[in-house]
DSSP file (Angstrom, degrees, kcal/mol; ACC not computed):
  #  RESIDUE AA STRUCTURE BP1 BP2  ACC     N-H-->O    O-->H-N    N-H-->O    O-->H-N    TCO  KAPPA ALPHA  PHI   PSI    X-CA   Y-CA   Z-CA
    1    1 A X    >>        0   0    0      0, 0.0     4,-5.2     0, 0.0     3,-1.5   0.000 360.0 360.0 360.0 -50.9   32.2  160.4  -24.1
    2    2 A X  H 3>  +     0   0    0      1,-0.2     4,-2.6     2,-0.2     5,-0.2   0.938 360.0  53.7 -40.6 -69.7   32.2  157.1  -25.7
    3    3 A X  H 34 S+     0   0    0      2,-0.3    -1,-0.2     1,-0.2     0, 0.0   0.372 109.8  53.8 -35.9 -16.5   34.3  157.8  -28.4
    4    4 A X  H X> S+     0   0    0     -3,-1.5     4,-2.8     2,-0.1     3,-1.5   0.722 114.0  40.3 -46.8 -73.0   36.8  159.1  -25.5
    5    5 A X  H 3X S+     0   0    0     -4,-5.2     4,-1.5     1,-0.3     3,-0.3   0.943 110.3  58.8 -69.6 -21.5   36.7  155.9  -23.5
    6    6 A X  H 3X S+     0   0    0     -4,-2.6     4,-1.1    -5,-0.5    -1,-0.3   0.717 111.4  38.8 -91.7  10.7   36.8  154.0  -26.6
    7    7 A X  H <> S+     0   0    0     -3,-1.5     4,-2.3    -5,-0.2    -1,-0.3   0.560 109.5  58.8-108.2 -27.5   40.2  155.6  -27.7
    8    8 A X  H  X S+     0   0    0     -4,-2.8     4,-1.2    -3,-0.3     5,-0.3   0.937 112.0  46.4 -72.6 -73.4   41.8  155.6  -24.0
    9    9 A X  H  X S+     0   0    0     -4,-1.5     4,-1.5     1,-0.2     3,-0.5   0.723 111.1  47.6 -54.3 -49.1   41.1  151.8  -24.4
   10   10 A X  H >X S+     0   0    0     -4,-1.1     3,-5.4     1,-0.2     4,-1.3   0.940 117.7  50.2 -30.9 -77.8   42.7  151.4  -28.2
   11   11 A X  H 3X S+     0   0    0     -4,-2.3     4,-1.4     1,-0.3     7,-0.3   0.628 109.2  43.9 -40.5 -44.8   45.6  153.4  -26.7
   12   12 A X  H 3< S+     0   0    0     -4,-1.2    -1,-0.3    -3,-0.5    -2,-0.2   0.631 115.7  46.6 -46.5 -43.3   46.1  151.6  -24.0
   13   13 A X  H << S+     0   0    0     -3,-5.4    -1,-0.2    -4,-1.5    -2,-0.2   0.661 102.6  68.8 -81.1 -28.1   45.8  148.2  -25.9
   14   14 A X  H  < S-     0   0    0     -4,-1.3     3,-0.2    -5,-0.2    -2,-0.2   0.916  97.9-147.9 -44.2 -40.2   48.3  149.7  -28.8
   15   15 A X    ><  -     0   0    0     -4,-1.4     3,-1.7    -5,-0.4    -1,-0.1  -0.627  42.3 -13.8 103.2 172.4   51.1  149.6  -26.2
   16   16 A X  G >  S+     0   0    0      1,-0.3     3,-3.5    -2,-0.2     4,-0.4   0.772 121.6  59.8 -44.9 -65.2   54.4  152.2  -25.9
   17   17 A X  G 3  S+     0   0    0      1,-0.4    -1,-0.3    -3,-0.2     4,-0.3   0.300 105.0  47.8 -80.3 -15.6   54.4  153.9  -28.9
   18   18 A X  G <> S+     0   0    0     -3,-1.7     4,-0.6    -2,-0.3    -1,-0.4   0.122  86.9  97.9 -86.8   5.9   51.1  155.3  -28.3
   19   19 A X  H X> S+     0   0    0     -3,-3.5     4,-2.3     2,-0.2     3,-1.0   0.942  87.4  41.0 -69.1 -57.2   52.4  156.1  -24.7
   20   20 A X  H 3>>S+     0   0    0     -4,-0.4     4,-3.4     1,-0.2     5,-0.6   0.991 109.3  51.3 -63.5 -45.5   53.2  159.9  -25.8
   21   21 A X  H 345S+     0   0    0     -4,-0.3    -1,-0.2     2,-0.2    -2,-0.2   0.764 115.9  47.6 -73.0   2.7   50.4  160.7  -27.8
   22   22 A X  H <X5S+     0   0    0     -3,-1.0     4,-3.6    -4,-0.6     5,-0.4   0.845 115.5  49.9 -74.1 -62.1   48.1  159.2  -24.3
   23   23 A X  H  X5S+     0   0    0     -4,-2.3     4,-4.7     2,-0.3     5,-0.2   0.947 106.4  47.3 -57.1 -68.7   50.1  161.2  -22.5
   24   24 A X  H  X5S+     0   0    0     -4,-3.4     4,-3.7    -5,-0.3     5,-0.3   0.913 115.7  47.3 -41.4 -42.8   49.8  164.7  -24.7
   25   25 A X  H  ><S+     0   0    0     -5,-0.6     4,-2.0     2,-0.2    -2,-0.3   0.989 109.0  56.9 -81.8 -45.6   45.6  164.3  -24.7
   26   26 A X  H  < S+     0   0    0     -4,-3.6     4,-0.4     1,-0.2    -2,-0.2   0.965 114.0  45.3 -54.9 -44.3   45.9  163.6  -20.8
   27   27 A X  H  X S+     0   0    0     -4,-4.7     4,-1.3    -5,-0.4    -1,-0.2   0.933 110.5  40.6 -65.9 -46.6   47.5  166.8  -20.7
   28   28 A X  H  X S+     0   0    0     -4,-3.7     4,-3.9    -5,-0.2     5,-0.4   0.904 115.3  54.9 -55.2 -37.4   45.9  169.1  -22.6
   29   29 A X  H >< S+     0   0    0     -4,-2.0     3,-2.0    -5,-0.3     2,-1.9   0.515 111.7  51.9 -67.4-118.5   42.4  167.6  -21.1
   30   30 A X  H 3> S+     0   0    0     -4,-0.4     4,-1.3     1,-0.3    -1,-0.2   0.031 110.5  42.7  41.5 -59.9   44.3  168.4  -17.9
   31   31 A X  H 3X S+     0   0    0     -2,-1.9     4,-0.7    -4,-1.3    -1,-0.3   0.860 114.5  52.9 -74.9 -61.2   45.1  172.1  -19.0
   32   32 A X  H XX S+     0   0    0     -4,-3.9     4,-2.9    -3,-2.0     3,-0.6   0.958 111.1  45.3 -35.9 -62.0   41.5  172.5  -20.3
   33   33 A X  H 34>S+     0   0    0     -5,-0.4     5,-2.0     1,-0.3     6,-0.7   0.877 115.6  47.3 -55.5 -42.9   39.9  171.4  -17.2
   34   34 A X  H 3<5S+     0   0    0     -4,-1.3    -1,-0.3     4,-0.3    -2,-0.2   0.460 107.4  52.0 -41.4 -39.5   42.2  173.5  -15.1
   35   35 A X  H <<5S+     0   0    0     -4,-0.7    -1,-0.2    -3,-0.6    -2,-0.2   0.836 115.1  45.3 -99.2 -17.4   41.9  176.5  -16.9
   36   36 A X  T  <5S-     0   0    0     -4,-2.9    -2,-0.2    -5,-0.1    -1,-0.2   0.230 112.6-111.6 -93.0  10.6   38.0  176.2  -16.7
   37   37 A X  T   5S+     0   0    0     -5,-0.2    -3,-0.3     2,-0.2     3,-0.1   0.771  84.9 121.5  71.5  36.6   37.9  175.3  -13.3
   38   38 A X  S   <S+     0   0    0     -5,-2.0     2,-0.4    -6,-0.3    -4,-0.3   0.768  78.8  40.6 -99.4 -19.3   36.7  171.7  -13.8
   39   39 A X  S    S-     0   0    0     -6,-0.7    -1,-0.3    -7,-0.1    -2,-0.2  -0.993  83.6-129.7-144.4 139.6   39.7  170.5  -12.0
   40   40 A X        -     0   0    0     -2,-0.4     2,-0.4    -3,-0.1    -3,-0.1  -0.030  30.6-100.2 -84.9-155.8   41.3  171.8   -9.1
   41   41 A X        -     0   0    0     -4,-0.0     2,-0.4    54,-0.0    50,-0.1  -0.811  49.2-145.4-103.6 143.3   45.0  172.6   -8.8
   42   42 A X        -     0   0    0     -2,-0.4    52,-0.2    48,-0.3    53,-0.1  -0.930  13.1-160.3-125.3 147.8   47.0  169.3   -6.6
   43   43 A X        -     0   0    0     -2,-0.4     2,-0.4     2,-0.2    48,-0.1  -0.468  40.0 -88.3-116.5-157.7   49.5  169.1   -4.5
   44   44 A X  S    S+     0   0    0      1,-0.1     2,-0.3    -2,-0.1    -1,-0.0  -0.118  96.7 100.8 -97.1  56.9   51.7  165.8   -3.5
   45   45 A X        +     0   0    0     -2,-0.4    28,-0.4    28,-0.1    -2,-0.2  -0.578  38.4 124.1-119.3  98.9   49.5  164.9   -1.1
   46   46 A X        -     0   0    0     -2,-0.3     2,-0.5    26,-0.1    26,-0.2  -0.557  55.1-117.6-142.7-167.7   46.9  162.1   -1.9
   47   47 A X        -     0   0    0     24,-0.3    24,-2.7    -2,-0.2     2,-0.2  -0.935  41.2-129.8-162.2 118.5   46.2  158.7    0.1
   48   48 A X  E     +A   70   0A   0     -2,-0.5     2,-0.3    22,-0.2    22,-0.2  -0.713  38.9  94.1 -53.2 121.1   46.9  155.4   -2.2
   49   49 A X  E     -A   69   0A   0     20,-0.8    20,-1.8    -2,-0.2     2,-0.8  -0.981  52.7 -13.9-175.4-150.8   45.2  152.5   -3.0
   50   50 A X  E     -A   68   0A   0     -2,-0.3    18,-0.2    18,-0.2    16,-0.1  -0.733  64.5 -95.0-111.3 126.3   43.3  150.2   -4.7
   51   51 A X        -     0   0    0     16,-2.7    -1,-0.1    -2,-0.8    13,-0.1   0.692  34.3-170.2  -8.8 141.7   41.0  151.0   -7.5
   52   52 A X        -     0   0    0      2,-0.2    12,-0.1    12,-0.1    -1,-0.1   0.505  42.9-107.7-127.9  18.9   37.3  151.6   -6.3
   53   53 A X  S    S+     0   0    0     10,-1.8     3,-0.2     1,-0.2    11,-0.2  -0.131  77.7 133.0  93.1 -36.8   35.0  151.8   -9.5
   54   54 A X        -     0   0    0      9,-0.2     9,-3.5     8,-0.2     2,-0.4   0.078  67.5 -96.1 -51.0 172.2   34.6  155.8   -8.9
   55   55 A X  B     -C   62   0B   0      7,-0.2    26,-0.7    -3,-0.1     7,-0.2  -0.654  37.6-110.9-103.3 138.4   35.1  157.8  -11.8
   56   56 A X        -     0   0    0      5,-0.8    26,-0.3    -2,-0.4    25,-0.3   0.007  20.8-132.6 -52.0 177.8   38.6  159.4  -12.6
   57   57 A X  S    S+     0   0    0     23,-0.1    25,-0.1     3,-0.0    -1,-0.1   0.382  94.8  26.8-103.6 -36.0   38.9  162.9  -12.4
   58   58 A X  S    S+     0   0    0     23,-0.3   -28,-0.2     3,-0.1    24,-0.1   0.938 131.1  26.7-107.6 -30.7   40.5  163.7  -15.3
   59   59 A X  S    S-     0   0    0      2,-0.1   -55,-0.1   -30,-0.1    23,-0.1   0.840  89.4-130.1 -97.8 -59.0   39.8  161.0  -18.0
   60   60 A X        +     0   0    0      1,-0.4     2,-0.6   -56,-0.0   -55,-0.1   0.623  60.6 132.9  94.2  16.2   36.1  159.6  -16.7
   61   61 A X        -     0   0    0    -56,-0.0    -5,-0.8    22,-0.0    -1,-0.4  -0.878  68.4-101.2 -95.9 122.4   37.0  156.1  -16.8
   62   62 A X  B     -C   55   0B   0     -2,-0.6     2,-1.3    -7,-0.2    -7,-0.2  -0.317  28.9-124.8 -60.0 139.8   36.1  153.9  -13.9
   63   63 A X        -     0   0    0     -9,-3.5   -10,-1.8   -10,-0.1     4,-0.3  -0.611  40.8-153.9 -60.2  64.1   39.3  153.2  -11.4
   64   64 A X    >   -     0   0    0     -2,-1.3     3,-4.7   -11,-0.2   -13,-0.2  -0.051  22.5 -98.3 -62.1 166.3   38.7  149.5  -11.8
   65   65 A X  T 3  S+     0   0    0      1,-0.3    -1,-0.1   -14,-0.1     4,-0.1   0.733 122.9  47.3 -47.2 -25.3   39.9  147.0   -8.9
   66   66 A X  T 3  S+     0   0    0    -16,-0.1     2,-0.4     2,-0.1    -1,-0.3   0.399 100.7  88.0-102.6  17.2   43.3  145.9  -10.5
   67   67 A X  S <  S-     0   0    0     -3,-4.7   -16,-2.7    -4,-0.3     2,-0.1  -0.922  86.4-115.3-110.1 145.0   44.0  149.7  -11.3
   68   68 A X  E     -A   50   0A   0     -2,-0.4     2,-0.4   -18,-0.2    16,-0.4  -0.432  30.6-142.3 -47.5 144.0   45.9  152.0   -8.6
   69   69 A X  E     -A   49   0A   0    -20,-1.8   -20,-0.8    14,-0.2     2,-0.5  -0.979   8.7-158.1-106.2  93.9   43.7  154.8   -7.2
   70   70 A X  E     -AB  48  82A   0     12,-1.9    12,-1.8    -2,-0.4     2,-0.6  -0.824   9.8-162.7 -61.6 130.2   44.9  158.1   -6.4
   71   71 A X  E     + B   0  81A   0    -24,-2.7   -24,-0.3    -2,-0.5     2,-0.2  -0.769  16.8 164.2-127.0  74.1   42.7  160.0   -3.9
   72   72 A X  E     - B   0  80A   0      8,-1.4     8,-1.5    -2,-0.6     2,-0.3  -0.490  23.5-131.6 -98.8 161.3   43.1  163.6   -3.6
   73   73 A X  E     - B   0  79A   0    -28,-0.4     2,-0.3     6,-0.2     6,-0.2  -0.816   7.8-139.8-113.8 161.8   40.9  166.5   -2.0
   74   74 A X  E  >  - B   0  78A   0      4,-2.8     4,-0.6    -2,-0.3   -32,-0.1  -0.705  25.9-114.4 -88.3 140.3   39.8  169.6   -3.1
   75   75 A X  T  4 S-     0   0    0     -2,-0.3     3,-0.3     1,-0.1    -1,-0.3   0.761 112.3 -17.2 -34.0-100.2   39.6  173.1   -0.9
   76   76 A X  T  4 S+     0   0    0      1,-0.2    -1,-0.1    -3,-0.1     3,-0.1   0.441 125.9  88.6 -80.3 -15.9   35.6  172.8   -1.3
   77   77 A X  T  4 S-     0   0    0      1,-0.2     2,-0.3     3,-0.0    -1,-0.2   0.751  81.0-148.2 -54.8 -31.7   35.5  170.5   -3.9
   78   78 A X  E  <  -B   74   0A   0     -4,-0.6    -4,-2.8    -3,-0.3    -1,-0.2  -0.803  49.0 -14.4  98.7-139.3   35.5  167.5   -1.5
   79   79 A X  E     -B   73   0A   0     -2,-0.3     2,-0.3    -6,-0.2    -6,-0.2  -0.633  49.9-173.4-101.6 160.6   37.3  164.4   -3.1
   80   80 A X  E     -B   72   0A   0     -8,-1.5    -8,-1.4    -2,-0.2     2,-0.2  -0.993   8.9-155.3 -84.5 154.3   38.5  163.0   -6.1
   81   81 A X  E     +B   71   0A   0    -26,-0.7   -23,-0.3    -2,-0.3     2,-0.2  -0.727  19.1 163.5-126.1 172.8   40.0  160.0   -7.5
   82   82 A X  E     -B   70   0A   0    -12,-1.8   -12,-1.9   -26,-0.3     2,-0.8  -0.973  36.4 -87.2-169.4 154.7   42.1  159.5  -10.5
   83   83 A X    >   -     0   0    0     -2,-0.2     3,-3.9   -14,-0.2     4,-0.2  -0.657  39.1-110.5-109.3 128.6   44.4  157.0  -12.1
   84   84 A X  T 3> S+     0   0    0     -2,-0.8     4,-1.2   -16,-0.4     5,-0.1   0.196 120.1  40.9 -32.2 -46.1   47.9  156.7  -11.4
   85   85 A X  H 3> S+     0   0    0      2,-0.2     4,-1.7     1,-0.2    -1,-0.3   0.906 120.4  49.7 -50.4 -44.9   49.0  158.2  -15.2
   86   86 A X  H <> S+     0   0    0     -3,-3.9     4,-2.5     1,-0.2     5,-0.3   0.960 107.8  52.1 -66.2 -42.1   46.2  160.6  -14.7
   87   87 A X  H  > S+     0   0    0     -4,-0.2     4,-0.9     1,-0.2    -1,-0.2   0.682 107.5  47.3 -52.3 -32.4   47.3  161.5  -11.5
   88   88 A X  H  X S+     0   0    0     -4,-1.2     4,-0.8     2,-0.2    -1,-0.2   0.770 107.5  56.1 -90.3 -39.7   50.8  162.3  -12.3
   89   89 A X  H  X S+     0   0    0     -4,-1.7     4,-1.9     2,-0.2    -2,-0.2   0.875 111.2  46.4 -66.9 -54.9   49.9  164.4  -15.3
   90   90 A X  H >X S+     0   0    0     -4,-2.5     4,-1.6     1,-0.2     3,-0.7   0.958 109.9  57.4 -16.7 -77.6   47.6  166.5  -13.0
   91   91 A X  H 3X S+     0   0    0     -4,-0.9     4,-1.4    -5,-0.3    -2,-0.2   0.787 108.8  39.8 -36.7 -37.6   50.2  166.7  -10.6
   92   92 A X  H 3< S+     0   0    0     -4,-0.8    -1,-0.3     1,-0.2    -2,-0.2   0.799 108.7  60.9-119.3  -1.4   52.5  168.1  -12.6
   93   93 A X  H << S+     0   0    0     -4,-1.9     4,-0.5    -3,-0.7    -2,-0.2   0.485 102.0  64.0 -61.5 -18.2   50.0  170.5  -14.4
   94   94 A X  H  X S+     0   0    0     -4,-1.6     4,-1.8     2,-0.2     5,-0.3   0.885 103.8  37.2  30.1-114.0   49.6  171.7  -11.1
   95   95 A X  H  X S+     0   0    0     -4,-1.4     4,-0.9     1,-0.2    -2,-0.1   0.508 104.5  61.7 -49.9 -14.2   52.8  172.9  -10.6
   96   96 A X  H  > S+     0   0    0      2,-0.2     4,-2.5     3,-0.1    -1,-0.2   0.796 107.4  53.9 -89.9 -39.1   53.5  174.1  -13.7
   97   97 A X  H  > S+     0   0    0     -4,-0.5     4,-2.5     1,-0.2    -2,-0.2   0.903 115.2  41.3 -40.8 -57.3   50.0  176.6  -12.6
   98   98 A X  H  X S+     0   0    0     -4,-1.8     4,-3.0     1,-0.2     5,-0.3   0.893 106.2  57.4 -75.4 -45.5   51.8  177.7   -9.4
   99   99 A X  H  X S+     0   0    0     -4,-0.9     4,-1.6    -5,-0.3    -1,-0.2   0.974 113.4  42.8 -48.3 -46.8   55.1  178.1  -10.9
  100  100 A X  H >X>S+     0   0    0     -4,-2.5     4,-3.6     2,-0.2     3,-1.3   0.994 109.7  58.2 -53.9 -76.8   53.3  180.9  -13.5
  101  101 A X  H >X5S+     0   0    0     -4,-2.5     4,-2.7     1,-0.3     3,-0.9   0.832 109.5  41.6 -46.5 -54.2   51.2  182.5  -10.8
  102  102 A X  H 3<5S+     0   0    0     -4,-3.0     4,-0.5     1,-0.3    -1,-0.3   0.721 112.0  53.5 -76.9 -18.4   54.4  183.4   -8.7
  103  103 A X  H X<5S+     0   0    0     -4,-1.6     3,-0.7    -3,-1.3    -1,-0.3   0.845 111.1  44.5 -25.8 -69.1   56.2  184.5  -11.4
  104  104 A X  H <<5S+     0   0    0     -4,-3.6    -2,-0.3    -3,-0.9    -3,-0.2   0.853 117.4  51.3 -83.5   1.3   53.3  186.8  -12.5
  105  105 A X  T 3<<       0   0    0     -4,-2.7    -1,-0.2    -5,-0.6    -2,-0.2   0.731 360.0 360.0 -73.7 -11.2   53.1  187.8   -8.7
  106  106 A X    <         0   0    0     -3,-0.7    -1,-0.2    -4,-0.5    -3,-0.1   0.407 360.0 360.0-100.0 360.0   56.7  188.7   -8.1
């Protein structure tokens, strides 16, 4: 897990050009989690604000105070928080989930 956080921070301090390859491991981790039930499916509904120390949902990196907070629930899971890049990458692994299921339902 260290070796995690300590590579989210590199990336993060690299700047754009490391913005896709952030982006690709948030997704796959995303996709992983999701396909093992470690993450729940999201919809666009979540409640805004400002970071609260809790631990991200998808990454594991504290929400610190100067970062936005996303705050979504779970059916049974109860809540989770996550940060705004993380959040959108969720989000829109998500949808890509639902789109598939109804497709193999139809």
């Amino acid at each position: 897990m260290r070796a995690r956080r300590a590579w989210v921070m590199a990336a993060r301090r690299s700047g754009a050009s490391d913005e896709a390859t952030r982006d690709d491991d948030l997704r796959q981790r995303v996709r992983r989690a999701l396909a093992r039930g470690a993450l729940f499916l999201v919809d666009r509904k979540s409640r805004v604000g400002r970071g609260s120390g809790r631990l991200c949902a998808v990454c594991t990196s504290a929400v610190s105070e100067t970062d936005v907070e996303y705050e979504v629930r779970g059916d049974a899971t109860g809540i989770a928080a996550a940060h705004l890049p993380c959040y959108l990458v969720w989000r829109q692994e998500s949808e890509g989930w639902r789109v598939r299921a109804d497709r193999g339902a139809g």
